[in-house]
ZAMARGU-4260 file (C-alpha; in steps of 0.2 Angstrom, whole numbers, plus 5000, padded with zeros to 4 digits):
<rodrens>
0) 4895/4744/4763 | 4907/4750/4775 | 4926/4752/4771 | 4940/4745/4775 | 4946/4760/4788
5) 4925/4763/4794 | 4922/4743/4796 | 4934/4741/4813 | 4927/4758/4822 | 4911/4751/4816
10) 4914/4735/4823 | 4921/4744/4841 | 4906/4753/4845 | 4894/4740/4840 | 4905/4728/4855
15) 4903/4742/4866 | 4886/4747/4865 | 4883/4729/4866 | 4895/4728/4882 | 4884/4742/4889
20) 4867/4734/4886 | 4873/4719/4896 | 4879/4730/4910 | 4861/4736/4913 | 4853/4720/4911
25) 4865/4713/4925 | 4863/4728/4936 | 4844/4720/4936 | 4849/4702/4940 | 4862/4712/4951
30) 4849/4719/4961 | 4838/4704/4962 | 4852/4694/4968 | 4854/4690/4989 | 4866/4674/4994
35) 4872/4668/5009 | 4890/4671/5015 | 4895/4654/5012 | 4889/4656/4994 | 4897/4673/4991
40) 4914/4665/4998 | 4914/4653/4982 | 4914/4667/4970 | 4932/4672/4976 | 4942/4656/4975
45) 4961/4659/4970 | 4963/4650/4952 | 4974/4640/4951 | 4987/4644/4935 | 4993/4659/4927
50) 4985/4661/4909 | 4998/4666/4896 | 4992/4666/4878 | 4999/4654/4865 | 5009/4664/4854
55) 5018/4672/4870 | 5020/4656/4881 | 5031/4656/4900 | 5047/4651/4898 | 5059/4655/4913
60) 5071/4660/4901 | 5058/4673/4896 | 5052/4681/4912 | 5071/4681/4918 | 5075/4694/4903
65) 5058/4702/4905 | 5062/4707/4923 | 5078/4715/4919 | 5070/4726/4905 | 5055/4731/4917
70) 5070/4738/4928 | 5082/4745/4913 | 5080/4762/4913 | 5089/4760/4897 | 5073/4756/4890
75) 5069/4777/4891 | 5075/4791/4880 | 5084/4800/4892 | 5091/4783/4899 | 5084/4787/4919
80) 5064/4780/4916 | 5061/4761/4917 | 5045/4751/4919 | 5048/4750/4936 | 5049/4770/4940
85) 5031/4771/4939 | 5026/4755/4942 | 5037/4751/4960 | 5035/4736/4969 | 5035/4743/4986
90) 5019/4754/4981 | 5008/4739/4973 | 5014/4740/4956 | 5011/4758/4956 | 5018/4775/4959
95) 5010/4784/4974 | 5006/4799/4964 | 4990/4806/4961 | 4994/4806/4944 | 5011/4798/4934
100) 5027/4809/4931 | 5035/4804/4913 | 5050/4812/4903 | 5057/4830/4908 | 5048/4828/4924
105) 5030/4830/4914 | 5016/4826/4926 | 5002/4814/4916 | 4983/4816/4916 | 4978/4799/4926
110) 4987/4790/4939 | 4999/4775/4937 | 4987/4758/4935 | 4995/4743/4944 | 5000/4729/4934
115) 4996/4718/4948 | 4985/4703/4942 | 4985/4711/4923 | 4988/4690/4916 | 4970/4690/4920
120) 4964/4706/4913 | 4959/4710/4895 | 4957/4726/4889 | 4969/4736/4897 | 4974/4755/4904
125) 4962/4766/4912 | 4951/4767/4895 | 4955/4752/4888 | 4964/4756/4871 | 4977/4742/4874
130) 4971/4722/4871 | 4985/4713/4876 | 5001/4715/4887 | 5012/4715/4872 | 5004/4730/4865
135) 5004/4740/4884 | 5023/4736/4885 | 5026/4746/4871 | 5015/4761/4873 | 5024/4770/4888
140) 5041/4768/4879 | 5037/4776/4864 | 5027/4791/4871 | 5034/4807/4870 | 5028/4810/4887
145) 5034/4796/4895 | 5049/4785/4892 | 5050/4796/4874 | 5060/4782/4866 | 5061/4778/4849
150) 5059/4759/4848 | 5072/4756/4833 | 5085/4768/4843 | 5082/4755/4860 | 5084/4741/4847
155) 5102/4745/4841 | 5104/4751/4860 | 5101/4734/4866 | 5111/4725/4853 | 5126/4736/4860
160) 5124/4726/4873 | 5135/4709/4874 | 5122/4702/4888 | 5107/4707/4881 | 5111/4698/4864
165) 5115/4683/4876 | 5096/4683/4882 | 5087/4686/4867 | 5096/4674/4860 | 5093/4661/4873
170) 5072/4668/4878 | 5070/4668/4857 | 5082/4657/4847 | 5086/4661/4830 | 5075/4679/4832
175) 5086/4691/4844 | 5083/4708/4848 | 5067/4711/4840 | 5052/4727/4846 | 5042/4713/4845
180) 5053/4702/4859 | 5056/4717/4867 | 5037/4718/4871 | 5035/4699/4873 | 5049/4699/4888
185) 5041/4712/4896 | 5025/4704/4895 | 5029/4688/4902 | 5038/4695/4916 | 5021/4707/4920
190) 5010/4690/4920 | 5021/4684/4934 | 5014/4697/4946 | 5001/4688/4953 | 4997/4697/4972
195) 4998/4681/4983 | 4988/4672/4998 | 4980/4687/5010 | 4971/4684/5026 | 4953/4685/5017
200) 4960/4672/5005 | 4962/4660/5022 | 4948/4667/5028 | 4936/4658/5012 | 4947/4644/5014
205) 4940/4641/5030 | 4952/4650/5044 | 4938/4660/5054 | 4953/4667/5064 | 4959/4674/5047
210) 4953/4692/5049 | 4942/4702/5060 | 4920/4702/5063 | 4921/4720/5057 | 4929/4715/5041
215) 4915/4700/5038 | 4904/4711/5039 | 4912/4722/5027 | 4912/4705/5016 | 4894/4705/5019
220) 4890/4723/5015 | 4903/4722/5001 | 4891/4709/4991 | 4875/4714/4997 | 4870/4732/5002
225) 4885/4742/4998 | 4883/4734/4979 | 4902/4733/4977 | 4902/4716/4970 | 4890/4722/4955
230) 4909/4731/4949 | 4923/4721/4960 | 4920/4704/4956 | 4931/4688/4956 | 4944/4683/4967
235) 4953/4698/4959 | 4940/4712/4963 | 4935/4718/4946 | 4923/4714/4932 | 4935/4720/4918
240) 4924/4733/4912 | 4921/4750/4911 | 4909/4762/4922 | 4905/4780/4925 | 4908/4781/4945
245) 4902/4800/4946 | 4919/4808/4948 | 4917/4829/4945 | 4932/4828/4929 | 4933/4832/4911
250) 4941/4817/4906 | 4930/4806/4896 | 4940/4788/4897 | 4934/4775/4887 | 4922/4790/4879
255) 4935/4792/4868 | 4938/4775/4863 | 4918/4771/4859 | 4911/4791/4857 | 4896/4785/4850
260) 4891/4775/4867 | 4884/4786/4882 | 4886/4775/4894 | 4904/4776/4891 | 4907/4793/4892
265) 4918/4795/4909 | 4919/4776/4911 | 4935/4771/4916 | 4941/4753/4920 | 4937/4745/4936
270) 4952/4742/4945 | 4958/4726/4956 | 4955/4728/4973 | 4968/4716/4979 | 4983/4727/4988
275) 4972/4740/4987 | 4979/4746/5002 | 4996/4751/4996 | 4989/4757/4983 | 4984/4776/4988
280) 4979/4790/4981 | 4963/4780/4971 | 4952/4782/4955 | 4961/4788/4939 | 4963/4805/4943
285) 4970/4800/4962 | 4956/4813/4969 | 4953/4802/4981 | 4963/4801/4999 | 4961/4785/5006
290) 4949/4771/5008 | 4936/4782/5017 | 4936/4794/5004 | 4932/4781/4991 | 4916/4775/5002
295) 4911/4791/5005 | 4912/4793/4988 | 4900/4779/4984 | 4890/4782/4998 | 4882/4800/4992
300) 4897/4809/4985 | 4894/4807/4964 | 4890/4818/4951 | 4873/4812/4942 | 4874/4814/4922
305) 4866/4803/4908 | 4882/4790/4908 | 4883/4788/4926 | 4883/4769/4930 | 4865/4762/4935
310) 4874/4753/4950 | 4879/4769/4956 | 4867/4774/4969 | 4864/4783/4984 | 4869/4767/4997
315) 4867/4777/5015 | 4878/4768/5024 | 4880/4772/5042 | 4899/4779/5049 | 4899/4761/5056
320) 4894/4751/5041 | 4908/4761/5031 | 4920/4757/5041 | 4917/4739/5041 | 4918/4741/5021
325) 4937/4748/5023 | 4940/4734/5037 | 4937/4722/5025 | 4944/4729/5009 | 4960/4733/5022
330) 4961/4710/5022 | 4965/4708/5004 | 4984/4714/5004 | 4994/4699/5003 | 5012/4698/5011
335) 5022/4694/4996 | 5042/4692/4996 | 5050/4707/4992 | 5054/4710/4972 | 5072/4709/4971
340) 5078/4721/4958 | 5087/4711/4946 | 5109/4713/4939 | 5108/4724/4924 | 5118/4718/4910
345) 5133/4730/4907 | 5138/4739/4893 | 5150/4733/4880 | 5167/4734/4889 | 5180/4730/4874
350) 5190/4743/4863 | 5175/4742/4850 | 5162/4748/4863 | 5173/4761/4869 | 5164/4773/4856
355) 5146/4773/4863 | 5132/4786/4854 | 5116/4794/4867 | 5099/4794/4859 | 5093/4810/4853
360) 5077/4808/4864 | 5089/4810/4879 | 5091/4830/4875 | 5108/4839/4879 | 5120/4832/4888
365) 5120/4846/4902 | 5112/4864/4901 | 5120/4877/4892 | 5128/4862/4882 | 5120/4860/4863
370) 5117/4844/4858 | 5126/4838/4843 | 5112/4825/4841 | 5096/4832/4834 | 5079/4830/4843
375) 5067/4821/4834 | 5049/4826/4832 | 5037/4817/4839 | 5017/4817/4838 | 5005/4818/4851
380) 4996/4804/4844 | 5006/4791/4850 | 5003/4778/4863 | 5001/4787/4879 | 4999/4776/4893
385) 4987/4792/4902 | 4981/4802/4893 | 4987/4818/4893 | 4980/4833/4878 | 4994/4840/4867
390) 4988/4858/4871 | 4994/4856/4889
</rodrens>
C-alpha cells in the first residue's frame, strides 16, 4: 500500500494520464465531427450567471474589498507591486510583456495569464498547479520573485490599517483580517471579471450585421478545417486542459506537475480567446508576435516530439484562409466599461500610527543606506506564479 505522502502524487498522475487518454479518444470524435454553422453557433452561448463556490459565496461587500486589494500595492514586500501591476485592465488582464516582471525588477519565465473569465476555469496558471482562485491569489504574493511578501508581515500591515479593519469586518463578521480572507477577497473580486457582450456574441444572437463575411468564414474554418475548436471550445474559448502546441522551449509546464505522463510534457493551459486581441504577445513564453504569428504557427510552424498534441497538425491554410481565422478571432473583444481603480484606504493618521515599521521584504530604504530590518530568507520552492528556476 501506498503512504500517506505517495498516495496524493499517485493519485495526480493517475487523473492526468486519464485526462490525456480522453484527450486522444476526443481528438477521434474531433476529427469525425462536421456541423453546420447554425449548429456550431449553439456551442457558444453566453451563460447566464457567474459560478462562485459555496464556501466563498459573492457578497458586494466582498468584491468591493477584493477590488481594493487587487490594486494595493501594499499587498507587496517592497510596497510598489499590486495584483493589478501585472494583471492591468487596459491590457486584458494582462501585462503586455513577453514574459512577467516581479520584485527588484526580475524578469519571470512565462508571460502574465489573464484572469479574464478565470470564475469559469478550474485548474489554474499556465501548468495548472493551482485549483482554486483562493489558492492563485496567494501564490504571487508570497513568491520571492514576485510580490516577495510574507503573508503574516501583510496581515499585521493590513490591521495597521483603520479602513481595512472596517472591511474585513464588514465582508467577514466576527473573523477580520485573516491569509485566508485575504485570498477570499481577492478571489471574489477576480470572478467579477467576466469579459462582456462582443460583436461575435451578437452575431450568434442573430445580428448578421454583427461582424464581417471574412470573419464568418474564419467561424467556419475556426470549427472545421483549422481544428481550433478541438482546444478553444465554449463560449469562452478554452477546453480547460493542457496541450503540447510545438513551441521550440525547455519549459516542460504541466511536465512538471504529472512527470510520469508524456503527453504532458510541454503541455501548457489553453488560454481564453475572448479579448484575445489586447492581449499581445501570445503563448506562455510570449514568442509569438501577433495573431498571424499564432496561425502561422498552427499552420506548419511546430516542433514534432513524442508529447506534441494529436490535434496539432499540419492545417495548409491558404494566406486568405489565415487571414479570415485572425478576422474572426479579431470579433471576440468585448467593449467593457473602463476599470475604475478603486480609493485606497489610508494609513492610520492618529498619534498612535505615527510610528509605522517597513517589511523587511522591502530591502533598504535607499542605496548606500543599510537596512536596520533584516532580510529574510526565502526558498525557491515557494508558490511561483511562472516559473522561473533558482539557478537563474
Amino acid at each position: 500500500m501506498a503512504n500517506r505522502a505517495t498516495f496524493p502524487k499517485i493519485a495526480i498522475q493517475m487523473a492526468a494520464a486519464i485526462v490525456g487518454l480522453a484527450t486522444i479518444a476526443s481528438t477521434s470524435a474531433y476529427s469525425a465531427e462536421r456541423k453546420s454553422r447554425e449548429e456550431w453557433k449553439k456551442a457558444y452561448e453566453r451563460p447566464s450567471a457567474i459560478p462562485f463556490p459555496k464556501d466563498n459565496a459573492y457578497t458586494p461587500a466582498k468584491a468591493d474589498l477584493g477590488r481594493k486589494l487587487f490594486f494595493d500595492p501594499r499587498l507587496s514586500g517592497a510596497n510598489y507591486i499590486s495584483c493589478g501591476t501585472c494583471h492591468n485592465p487596459s491590457f486584458a488582464w494582462g501585462d503586455g510583456l513577453p514574459r512577467g516582471i516581479g520584485h527588484a525588477m526580475t524578469q519571470l519565465g512565462r508571460r502574465t495569464p489573464t484572469i479574464l473569465n478565470a470564475a469559469f476555469g478550474e485548474l489554474l496558471m499556465w501548468d495548472g498547479r493551482f485549483e482554486s482562485l483562493e489558492q492563485q491569489a496567494l501564490g504571487p504574493m508570497s513568491a520571492p520573485v514576485e510580490m516577495n511578501q510574507d503573508m503574516q508581515t501583510i496581515v499585521t500591515e493590513l490591521q495597521a490599517i483603520p479602513e481595512y479593519r472596517t472591511l474585513f469586518n464588514v465582508a467577514f463578521p466576527g473573523k477580520g483580517i485573516t491569509v485566508a480572507n485575504i485570498a477570499k477577497a481577492i478571489a471574489t473580486f477576480e470572478r467579477t471579471v467576466v469579459s462582456g457582450v462582443a460583436p461575435f456574441d451578437r452575431w450568434i444572437a442573430g445580428d448578421e450585421t454583427a461582424i464581417s463575411d471574412a470573419a464568418k468564414r474564419g467561424f467556419d474554418l475556426f470549427n472545421n478545417k483549422a481544428r481550433c475548436a478541438a482546444c478553444h471550445a465554449g463560449w469562452n474559448f478554452t477546453d480547460g486542459s493542457f496541450h503540447d502546441i510545438g513551441l521550440a522551449d525547455n519549459d516542460i509546464g504541466r511536465g512538471k506537475q504529472v512527470p510520469g505522463v508524456v503527453a504532458m510534457q510541454h503541455a501548457f493551459k489553453t488560454p481564453t480567446l475572448r479579448n484575445v486581441v489586447e492581449r499581445a504577445p501570445y503563448m506562455h513564453d510570449g514568442s509569438l508576435k501577433n495573431l498571424f504569428s499564432v496561425v502561422a504557427h498552427y499552420n506548419n510552424g511546430f516542433v514534432k516530439r513524442p508529447s506534441l498534441s494529436t490535434d496539432v497538425v499540419e492545417l495548409k491554410l491558404s494566406d486568405d484562409e489565415q487571414a479570415d481565422l485572425v478576422a474572426f478571432m479579431k470579433t471576440l473583444s468585448s467593449e467593457d466599461e473602463p476599470m475604475k481603480l478603486p480609493r485606497l484606504p489610508a494609513y492610520d493618521q492618529t498619534v498612535a500610527g505615527s510610528v509605522s515599521g517597513t517589511s523587511p521584504a522591502a530591502g533598504p530604504a535607499n542605496e548606500g543606506m543599510a537596512s536596520t530590518a533584516p532580510q529574510q530568507a526565502r526558498s525557491c520552492n515557494g508558490f511561483l506564479q511562472h516559473w522561473r528556476s533558482c539557478a537563474q
